[in-house]
Every structure is written in structure tokens, then in C-alpha cells.
N, C-alpha and C positions, 0 to 999 in steps of 0.2 A: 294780669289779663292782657295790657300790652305785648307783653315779651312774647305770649301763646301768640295774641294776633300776626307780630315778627315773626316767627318760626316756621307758622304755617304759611305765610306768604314767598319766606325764602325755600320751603319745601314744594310750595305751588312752582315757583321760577325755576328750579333745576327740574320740577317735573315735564313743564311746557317744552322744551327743546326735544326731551327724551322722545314724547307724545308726539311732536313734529315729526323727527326723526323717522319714529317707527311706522307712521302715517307714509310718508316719502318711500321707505323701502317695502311698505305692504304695494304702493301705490306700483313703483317697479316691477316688483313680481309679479302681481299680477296681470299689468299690462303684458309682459314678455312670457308669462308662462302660461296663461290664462287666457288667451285671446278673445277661444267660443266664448267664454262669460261671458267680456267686456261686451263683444257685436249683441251679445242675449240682451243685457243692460241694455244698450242702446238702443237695440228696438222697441225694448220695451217702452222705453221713457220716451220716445219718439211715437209710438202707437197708442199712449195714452194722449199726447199733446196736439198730433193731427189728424189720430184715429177716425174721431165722428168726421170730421170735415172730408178727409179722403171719400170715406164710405157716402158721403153723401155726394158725392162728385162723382163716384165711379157708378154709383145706382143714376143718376139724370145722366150720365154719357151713353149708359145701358141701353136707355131709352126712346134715344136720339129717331133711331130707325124702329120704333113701331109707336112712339105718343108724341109724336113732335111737341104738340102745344106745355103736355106736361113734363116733356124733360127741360124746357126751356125757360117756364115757371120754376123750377126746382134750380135749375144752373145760378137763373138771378136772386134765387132769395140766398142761395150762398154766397153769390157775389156779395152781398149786400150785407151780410153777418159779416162778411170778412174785409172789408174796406178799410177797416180802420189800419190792415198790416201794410208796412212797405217793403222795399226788395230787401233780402236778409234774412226776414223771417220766415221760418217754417211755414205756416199759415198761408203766408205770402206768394208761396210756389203752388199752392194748392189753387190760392184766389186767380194767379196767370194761368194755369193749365184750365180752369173753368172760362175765364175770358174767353184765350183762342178757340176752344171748343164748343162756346156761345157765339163766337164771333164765324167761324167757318158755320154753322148752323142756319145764322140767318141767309149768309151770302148763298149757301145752297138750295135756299129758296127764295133768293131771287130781291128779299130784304137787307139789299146793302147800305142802305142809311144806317140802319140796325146795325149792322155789323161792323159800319166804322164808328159808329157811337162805342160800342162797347170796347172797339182797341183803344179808341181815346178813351178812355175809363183804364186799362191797361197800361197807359202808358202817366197814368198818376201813380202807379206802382214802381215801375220801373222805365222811365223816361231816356234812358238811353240803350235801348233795344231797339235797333236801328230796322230790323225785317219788321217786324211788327208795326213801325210809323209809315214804313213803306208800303205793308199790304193797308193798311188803313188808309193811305191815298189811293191805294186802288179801287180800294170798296166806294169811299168818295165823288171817282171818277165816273161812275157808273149810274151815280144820283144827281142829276140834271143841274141841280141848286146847289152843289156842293162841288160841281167841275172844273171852276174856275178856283177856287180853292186848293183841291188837289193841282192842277198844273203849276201855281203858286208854290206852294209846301215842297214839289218834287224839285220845284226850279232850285230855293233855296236851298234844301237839301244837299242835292247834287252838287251847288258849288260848294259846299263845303268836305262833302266826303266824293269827290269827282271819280276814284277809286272805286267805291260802293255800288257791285251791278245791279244792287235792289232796287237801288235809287234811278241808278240808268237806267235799266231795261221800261220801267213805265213809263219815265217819262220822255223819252224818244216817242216809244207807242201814242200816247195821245197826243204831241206835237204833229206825229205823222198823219193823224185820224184831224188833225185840225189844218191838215193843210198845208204845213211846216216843215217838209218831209226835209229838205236843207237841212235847218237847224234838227230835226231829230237827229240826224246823221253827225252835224257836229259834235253833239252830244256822247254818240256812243267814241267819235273818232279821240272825244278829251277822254271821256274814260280809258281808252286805249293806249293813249301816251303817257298815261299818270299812273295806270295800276301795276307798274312792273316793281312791287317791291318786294325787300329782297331781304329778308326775316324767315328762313326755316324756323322749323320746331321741331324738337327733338324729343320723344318719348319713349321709354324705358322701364321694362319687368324687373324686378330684383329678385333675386331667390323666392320663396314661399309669396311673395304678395301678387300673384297672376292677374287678381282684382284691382292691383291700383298698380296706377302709372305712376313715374317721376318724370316732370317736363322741362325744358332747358330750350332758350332762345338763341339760334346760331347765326353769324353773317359769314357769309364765305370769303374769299380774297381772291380779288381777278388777277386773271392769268392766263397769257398768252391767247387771248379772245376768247376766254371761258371764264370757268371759277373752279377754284378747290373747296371744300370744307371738312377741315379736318376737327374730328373728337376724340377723347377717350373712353373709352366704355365703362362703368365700374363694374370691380371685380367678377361680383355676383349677378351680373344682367343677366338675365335669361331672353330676353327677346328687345328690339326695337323699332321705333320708327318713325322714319324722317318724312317730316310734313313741307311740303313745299308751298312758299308763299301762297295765300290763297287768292283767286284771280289770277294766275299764274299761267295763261296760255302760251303754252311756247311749243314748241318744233326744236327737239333736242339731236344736233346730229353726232351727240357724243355724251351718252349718261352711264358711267361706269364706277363701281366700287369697288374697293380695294381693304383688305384687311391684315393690317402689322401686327407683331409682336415681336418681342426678344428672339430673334436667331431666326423670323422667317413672314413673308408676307405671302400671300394669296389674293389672286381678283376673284369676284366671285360674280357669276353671269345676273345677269337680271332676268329673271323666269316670270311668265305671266302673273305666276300666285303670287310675286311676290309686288306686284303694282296693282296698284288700286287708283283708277281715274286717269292712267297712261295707258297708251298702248302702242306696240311696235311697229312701224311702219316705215317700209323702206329703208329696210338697213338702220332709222332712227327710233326715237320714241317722239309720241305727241300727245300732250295733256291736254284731255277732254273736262275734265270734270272741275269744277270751282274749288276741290279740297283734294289736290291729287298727294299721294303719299307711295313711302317705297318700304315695305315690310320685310325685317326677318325675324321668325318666330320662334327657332329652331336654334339659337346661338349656342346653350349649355351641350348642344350635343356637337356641334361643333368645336364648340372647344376637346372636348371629348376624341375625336375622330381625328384632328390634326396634332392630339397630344398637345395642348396646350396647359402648363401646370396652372397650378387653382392659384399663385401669386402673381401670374405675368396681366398686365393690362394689354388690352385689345385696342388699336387706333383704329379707325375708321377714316379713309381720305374717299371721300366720293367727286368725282371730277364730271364736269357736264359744259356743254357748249353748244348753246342753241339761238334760235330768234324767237320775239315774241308773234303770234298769230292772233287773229281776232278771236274773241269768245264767241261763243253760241248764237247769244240773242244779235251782237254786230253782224255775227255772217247770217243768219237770216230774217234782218233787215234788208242787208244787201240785197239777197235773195229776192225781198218782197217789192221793193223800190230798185232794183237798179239801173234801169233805164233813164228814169228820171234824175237819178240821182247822178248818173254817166252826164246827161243833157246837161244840169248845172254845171259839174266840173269842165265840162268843157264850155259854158257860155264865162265862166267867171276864170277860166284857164287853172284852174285848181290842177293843177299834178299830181297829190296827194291820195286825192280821192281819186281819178283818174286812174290811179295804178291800185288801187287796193278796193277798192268796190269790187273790179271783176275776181280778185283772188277772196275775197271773205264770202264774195256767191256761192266758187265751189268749196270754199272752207264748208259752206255749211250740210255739205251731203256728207262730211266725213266724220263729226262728231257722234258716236255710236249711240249717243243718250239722249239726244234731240231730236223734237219731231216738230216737223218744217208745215207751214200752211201758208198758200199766197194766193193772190188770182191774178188772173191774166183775161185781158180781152183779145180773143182771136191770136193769143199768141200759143206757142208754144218750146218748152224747154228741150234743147238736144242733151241726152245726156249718152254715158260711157252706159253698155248693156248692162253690168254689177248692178248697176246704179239703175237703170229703167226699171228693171223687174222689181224693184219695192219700189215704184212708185206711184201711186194709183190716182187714176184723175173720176171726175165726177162731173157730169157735164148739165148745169144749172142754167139752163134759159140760156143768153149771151155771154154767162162765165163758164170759165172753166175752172174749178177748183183743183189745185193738185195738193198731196199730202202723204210723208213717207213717216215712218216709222223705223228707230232701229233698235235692237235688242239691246 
């Protein structure tokens, strides 16, 4: 009876490895041969586990715009089922996407106590989601008993991510609304000297996967009052693209790329399609946008057309040399305050501000994706004709409001 016991234990242990084994190369094939399955799998088991929750998320967002009271009843009893998840979980993306879209809810009617209660509820989820703490001080700001709080929060904030124009752009604004318009301006001027950093990102198609990217962190090497950044492509990239630090206003009087391989290089122009949140101007480029990026999408046929064999790697040297510019919301501060703000620098001999106040005014007619609001008493702006004809004023008792728009 023993020995049987023996036997079959030692026929169990040579069997367990085989069973591994076979398991491991079923598990291979079919990841590599079987794809549609695996994605079939996966929705599946994914649509079982956040199926009701979704469907009950997208039925109260449905209803946002014609039962307000009962899509907002529905949002919070979901909130409220799902509380228990934190960031990581499935569940958990479902319970944030109901948040913001409870929280943008109330604020569009005008209940922003509500809607910074409910980001602080959001942010016991996922605590370091920095826009989200930041629209919740704004909602804050707006709730009389909560105002001194929010300038509080943005203060702290801010020094610590000074960088972060979430954090800047409101709390300038209500500095400026309390009187403070100086110190708002300091404000955006530290943001301005701190946010030049200097971390691309690099993202890349491979063969067949056109749905997912692979991403890679690059720093360039300064050079002769510019920068290079050089990479290598792998083999099979079919497309990529270079993400330029984000907060990254600059005025580039030199942004060109350049493509190596075995026995031959090529510059290759920078065409509009292929920037997103730059744009040409005067012989330069200038980044409008807070995530500007430089795309090519078209690589495999490129390779193709200059004959490049399927084993040579592709180097990438992109060379650029610019200065930084104000952002959006600094130049139209400037905009909104510059007089005053001229008045200070020159009562406290500030040179700084002096000299960039009046160029972050007309920075701000030039960003194509900003739209500008200020007022004036009995003043008015001289501008270049381009520029008057989208600009519309509106004449309010003793204000004048003016306000452009650009495409």
C-alpha cells in the first residue's frame, strides 16, 4: 500500500512539470497566434466585472440634459456602491468618471459647494490628480465660506508644484479679483521661470499594433545655444511621436529633423499635419498649446520609398533653438492688468516685469486657441488690422468689454 502510495506521487511529480510546461506553450501560442481570442477574453471578463456599473453610469450621464434631478440621484447612489474601490481598480475608473461628471453637473448649475464636495470625495480615490484638486479649488472659490480656503490650498499648492499651470492660472485670478494684482503677477512670472523643463517623450507604433504605443523618456544635449536629441527607431516602427515637455512655451527660431541610416541621411520639412499645438511663424515655429508634439505617421512607407532594407535602423537627430514665451493665461493677464501692473514695476523699479508685461500683452493676440476677455474704463486697445477685425467690443454702461476668439 505504501509503495502504490510512492509511485503515484513520483508519477504525480514527473507529471506536474510536463502539465507546466504544456500550459506555458499553450499559453505562447495563443497569445501570439490567437490574438482576437485573447482581446474576445478580455472583454469579456471585463464586461462582466464593470458591465452593470458602466451601464449604470452611462444611463445617468444620458440624462444629465433632460432629468437633471434624476441623473444626479442615480450618479450618487453609484458613487456611493462604489466607494469602497481605490485608484487601480477597474470599479474605480468607473466611480472617477461618475465624480467629474457629477461634479461638472452641479457647477453648471451654478451649485459649486456641491461640486467641490464631490472632487474632494474624488480625490479619496485618487489623491494625486493634481487638475482635479485644482478645479475643486475653483469650485471653492466661487462659494463665499469656502474662498479663503481655496486661495489657501492654491497658495500651497502652487509652491510646491510652481510648474503646474492648473495650479497658476487660478490662483493669480483670485489674488487679482482680491486686490493683489502684484502678487498675481508674481505668481504667473515664478511659474514662468520654473516651468522650462526639459523631458520629451517619445512614442512609437510597431508593426501590427497601430492601437498601442510604446513610450520612452528623452533629454536632449545642449549645443551651441540649442539642443540635439538624438534616437534610434526600432526596426519595425511604423509611426512616431515626439512630445515636447509640457508647459513648454517657447518661440523656436530653429526646429528641424533629420533622418540617418546606413549609407544616407535626409532632413525632412516639418509640414503643418505634422505639428500639433505649434505653429509657423515668421520663418519660426511657436508652441501654443500646453502638450505640443511633432508627428510622423507615414514611416514604413518611408522607408519603402527611400529604399531602406528591413535590417537597417533609422536615427532620429531633431535640432531646435528657441526662447521660452509666456503661456496663454500670463499673456492674458498681462492683457487684463497691464497698466497697473507697468505702474508697479516702475514705482518698485522692477525691470523684469517692465520689459515682459508689454510683450506677454501682445503674446496674447497670437495664441490661435485662446480667447481673451478684459475691460477697460474709457480706454481703448490700438491693435494691427489682422488683429482688429476679430475683435469685438461691447459697450456695457461705463465698460467697455472687448473679446476675440481664434479658431
Amino acid at each position: 500500500m505504501r509503495q502504490t502510495t510512492l509511485r503515484k506521487l513520483q508519477n504525480l511529480s514527473r507529471l506536474l512539470p510536463l502539465l507546466i510546461s504544456a500550459g506555458a506553450v499553450a499559453t505562447y501560442l495563443v497569445w501570439n497566434y490567437a490574438p482576437n481570442w485573447v482581446r474576445w477574453v478580455d472583454r469579456g471578463v471585463l464586461k462582466t466585472y464593470v458591465g452593470s456599473s458602466l451601464d449604470r453610469f452611462l444611463s445617468a450621464r444620458d440624462k444629465l440634459g433632460t432629468d437633471y434631478e434624476t441623473a444626479t440621484q442615480e450618479l450618487h447612489a453609484l458613487v456611493q456602491d462604489l466607494a469602497e474601490y481605490r485608484k487601480g481598480d477597474r470599479q474605480a475608473k468607473v466611480a472617477t468618471q461618475a465624480l467629474v461628471r457629477l461634479a461638472k453637473a452641479h457647477a453648471s448649475n451654478g451649485h459649486y459647494g456641491a461640486a467641490a464636495s464631490v472632487l474632494e470625495d474624488f480625490l479619496t480615490i485618487d489623491e494625486k490628480d493634481l487638475s482635479v484638486r485644482a478645479n475643486m479649488y475653483r469650485y471653492m472659490a466661487k462659494t463665499p465660506a469656502r474662498r479663503a480656503e481655496a486661495i489657501t490650498g492654491l497658495r500651497d499648492w502652487h509652491h510646491k508644484f510652481p510648474m503646474h499651470h492648473t495650479f497658476t492660472e487660478p490662483f493669480a485670478e483670485l489674488l487679482a479679483e482680491e486686490g493683489q494684482v502684484g502678487e498675481g503677477w508674481q505668481v504667473h512670472l515664478r511659474s514662468f521661470q520654473r516651468s522650462q523643463n526639459n523631458v520629451w517623450t517619445l512614442k512609437w507604433t510597431q508593426g501590427a499594433l497601430d492601437n498601442r504605443h510604446m513610450t520612452a523618456w528623452l533629454v536632449p544635449r545642449a549645443t551651441g545655444g540649442g539642443s540635439v536629441l538624438t534616437f534610434q527607431l526600432p526596426l519595425h516602427a511604423t509611426s512616431f511621436s515626439l512630445r515636447l515637455p509640457v508647459h513648454s512655451y517657447r518661440h523656436f527660431e530653429q526646429l528641424s529633423l533629420t533622418c540617418e541610416w546606413d549609407g544616407g541621411s535626409l532632413g525632412i520639412p516639418l509640414s503643418d499635419e505634422m505639428l500639433d499645438g505649434i505653429a509657423q511663424e515668421n520663418g519660426g515655429f511657436r508652441v501654443y498649446s500646453r502638450r505640443p508634439s511633432i508627428n510622423f505617421n507615414k514611416l514604413h512607407i518611408a522607408r519603402t520609398n527611400l529604399k531602406i532594407a528591413s535590417h537597417q535602423r533609422m536615427t532620429i537627430h531633431l535640432v531646435s533653438k528657441g526662447t521660452p514665451v509666456p503661456s496663454p493665461a500670463m499673456a492674458v493677464y498681462a492683457r487684463k492688468h497691464g497698466q497697473e501692473l507697468l505702474a508697479l514695476a516702475e514705482e518698485h523699479n522692477d525691470q523684469l516685469t517692465a520689459a515682459l508685461v508689454p510683450q506677454a500683452a501682445q503674446d496674447a493676440l497670437l495664441y490661435a486657441t485662446t480667447t481673451l476677455y478684459w475691460r477697460a474704463n474709457g480706454q481703448s486697445f490700438k491693435l494691427a488690422d489682422s488683429q482688429a477685425k476679430r475683435l469685438k467690443t461691447t459697450e456695457s454702461g461705463k465698460q467697455t468689454n472687448f473679446s476675440t476668439a481664434f479658431p
